[in-house]
C-alpha positions as CSV (number, residue, x, y, z in Angstrom):
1,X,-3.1,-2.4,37.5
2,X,-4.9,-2.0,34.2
3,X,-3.4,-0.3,31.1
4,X,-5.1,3.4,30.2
5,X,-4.3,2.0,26.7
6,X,-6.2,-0.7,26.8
7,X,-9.0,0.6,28.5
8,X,-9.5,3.8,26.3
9,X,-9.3,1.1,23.2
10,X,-12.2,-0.9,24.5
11,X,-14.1,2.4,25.6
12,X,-13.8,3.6,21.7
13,X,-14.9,0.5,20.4
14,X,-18.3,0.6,23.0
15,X,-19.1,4.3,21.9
16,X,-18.4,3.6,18.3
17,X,-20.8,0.4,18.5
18,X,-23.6,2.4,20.7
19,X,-23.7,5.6,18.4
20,X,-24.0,3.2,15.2
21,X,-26.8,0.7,16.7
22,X,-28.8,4.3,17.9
23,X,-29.9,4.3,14.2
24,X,-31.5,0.9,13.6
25,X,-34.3,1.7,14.9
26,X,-35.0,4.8,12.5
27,X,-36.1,3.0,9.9
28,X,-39.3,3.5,8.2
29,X,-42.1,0.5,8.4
30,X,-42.1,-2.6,6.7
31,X,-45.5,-2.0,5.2
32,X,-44.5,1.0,3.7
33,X,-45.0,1.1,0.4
34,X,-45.1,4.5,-1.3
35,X,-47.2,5.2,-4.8
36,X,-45.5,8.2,-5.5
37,X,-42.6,11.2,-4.6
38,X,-44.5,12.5,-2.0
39,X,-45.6,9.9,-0.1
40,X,-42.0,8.7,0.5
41,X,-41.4,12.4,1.8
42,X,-44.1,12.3,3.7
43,X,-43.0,9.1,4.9
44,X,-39.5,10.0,5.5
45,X,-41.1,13.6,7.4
46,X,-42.8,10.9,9.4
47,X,-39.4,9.6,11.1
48,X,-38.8,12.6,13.0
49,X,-40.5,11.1,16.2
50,X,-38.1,8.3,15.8
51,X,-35.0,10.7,14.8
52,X,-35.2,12.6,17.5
53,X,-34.4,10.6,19.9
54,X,-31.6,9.7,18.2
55,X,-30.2,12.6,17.3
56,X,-29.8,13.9,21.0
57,X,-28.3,10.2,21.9
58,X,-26.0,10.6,19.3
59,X,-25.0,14.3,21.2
60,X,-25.0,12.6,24.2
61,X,-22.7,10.3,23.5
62,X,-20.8,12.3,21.5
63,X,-20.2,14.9,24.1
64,X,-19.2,11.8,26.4
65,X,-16.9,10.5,24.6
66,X,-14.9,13.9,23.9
67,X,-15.3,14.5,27.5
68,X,-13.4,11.0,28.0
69,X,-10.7,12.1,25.3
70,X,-9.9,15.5,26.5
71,X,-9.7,14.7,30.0
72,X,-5.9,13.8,30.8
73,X,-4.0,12.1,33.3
74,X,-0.2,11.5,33.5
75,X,-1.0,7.6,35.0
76,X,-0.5,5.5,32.5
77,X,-1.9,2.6,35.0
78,X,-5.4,3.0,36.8
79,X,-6.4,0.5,39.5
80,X,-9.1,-2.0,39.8
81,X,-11.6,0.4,41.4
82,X,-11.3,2.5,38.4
83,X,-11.5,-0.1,35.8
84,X,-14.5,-1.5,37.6
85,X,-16.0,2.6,37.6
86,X,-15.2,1.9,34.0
87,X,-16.6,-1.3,32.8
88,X,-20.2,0.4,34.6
89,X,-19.5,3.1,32.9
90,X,-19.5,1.3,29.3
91,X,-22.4,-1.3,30.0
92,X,-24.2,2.1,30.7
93,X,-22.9,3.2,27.6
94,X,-24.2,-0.3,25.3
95,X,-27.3,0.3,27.2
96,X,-28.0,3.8,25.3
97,X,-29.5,2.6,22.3
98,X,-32.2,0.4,24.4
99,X,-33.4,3.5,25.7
100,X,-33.3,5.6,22.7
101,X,-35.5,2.9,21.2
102,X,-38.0,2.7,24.2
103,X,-38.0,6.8,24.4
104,X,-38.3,7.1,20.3
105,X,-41.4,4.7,20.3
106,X,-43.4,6.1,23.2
107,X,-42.4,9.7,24.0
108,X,-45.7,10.7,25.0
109,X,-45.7,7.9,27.9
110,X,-43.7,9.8,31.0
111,X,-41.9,6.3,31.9
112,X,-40.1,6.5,28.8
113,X,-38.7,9.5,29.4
114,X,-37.7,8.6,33.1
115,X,-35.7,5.8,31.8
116,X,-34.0,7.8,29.1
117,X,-33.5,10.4,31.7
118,X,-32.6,8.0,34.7
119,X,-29.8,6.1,32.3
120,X,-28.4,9.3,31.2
121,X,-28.2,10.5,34.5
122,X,-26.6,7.7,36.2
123,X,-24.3,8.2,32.9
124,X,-23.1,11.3,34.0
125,X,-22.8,10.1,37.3
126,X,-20.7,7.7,36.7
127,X,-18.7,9.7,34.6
128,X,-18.5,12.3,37.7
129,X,-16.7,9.3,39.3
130,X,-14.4,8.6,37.8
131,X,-12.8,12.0,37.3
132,X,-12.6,11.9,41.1
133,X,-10.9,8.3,40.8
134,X,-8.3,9.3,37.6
135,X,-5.1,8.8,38.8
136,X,-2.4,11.6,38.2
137,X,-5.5,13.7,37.1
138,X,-4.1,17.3,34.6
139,X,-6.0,20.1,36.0
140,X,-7.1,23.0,33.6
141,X,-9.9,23.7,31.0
142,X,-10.4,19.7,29.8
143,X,-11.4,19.5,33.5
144,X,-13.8,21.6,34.0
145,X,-15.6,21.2,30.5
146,X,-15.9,17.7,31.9
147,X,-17.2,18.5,35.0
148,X,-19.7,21.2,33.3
149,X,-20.8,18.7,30.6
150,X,-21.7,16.0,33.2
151,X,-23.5,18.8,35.6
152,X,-25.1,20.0,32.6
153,X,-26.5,16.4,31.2
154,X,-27.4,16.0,34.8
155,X,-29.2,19.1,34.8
156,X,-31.0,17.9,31.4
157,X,-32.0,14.8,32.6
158,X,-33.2,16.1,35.9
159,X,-35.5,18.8,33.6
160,X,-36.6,16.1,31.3
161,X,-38.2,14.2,34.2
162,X,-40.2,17.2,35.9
163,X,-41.4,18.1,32.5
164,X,-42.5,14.4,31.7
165,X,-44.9,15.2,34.5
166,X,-46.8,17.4,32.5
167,X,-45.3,17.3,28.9
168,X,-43.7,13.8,28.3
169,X,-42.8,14.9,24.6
170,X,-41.8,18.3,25.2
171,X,-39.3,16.7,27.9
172,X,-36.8,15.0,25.5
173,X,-36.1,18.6,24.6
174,X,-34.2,19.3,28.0
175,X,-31.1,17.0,26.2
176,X,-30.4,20.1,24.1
177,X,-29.1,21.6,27.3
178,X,-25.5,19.8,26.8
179,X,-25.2,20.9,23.5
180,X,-24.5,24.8,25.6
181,X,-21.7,23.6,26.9
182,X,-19.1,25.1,24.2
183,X,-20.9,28.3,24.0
184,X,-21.0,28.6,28.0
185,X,-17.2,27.9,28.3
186,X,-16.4,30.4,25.5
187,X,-18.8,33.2,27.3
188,X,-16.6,32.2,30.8
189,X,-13.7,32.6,29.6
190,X,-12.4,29.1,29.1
191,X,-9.9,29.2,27.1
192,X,-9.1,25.9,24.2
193,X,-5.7,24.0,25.2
């Protein structure tokens, strides 16, 4: 038996590692040398490709992490099967900002956006599995946020891919899909606990 202490220490300290290494790679060149005002602006306009990316992996991981948080469980002790469900989880999670760099440097190649899409949906996935494996597991709201986040970043990443196939740029877009999640539980009815 592993404590749910322990293990929620080591999964803040993965997320709060990921979501800072997301933004090394926004950075502008090493040749870069501006003459003037507006060709640093110009320069700095120039980073969107780049920030992009990492903007929605921040909001990925974001979301995940609340979606770890919120969700509640009166166990106090989760059993190897979960921990191992969990240390997956979080090597999925260090993984992120590989892929946000890959995706960020060659958005308009459709195999960058298949592995962006493929890690976050075997995130979510994951994720998905371990709710069904959380010992002692609180019903309610938390619950099913989590469970629409995950269907929702599923959803995303499912939509990225099919659009890669025609529009690999326009596909990182879909990841705006689990930002709807507060909105949609507001318009159903779910109520904050």
């Amino acid at each position: 038996m592993f404590s749910k202490s322990r293990l929620d220490t080591l999964s803040d300290g993965v997320f709060a590692v990921a979501m800072t290494l997301l933004v090394l790679d926004v950075r502008l060149p090493d040749d870069f040398h501006p003459r003037d005002s507006s060709e640093l602006v110009s320069g700095l306009i120039g980073l969107w490709p780049k920030f992009l990316p990492y903007l929605l992996s921040f909001g990925v991981l974001g979301l995940r992490w609340l979606s770890n948080v919120e969700l509640r469980s009166k166990g106090e002790y989760l059993d190897r099967e979960y921990a191992n469900w969990w240390l997956l989880y979080l090597f999925l999670i260090t993984c992120v900002p590989l892929s946000t760099i890959i995706v960020g440097r060659y958005p308009q190649l459709a195999p960058a956006i298949w592995l962006y899409s493929g890690h976050t949906l075997l995130i979510s996935l994951v994720g998905l599995r371990m709710v069904f494996l959380t010992p002692d597991l609180e019903k309610g709201d938390h619950l099913r946020r989590r469970q629409m986040s995950a269907f929702l970043l599923i959803g995303a990443a499912l939509l990225a891919i099919a659009v890669s196939f025609v529009d690999p740029p326009l596909a990182l877009w879909a990841f705006m899909l689990p930002l709807a999640v507060p909105p949609l539980m507001r318009r159903t009815g779910a109520v904050a606990d």
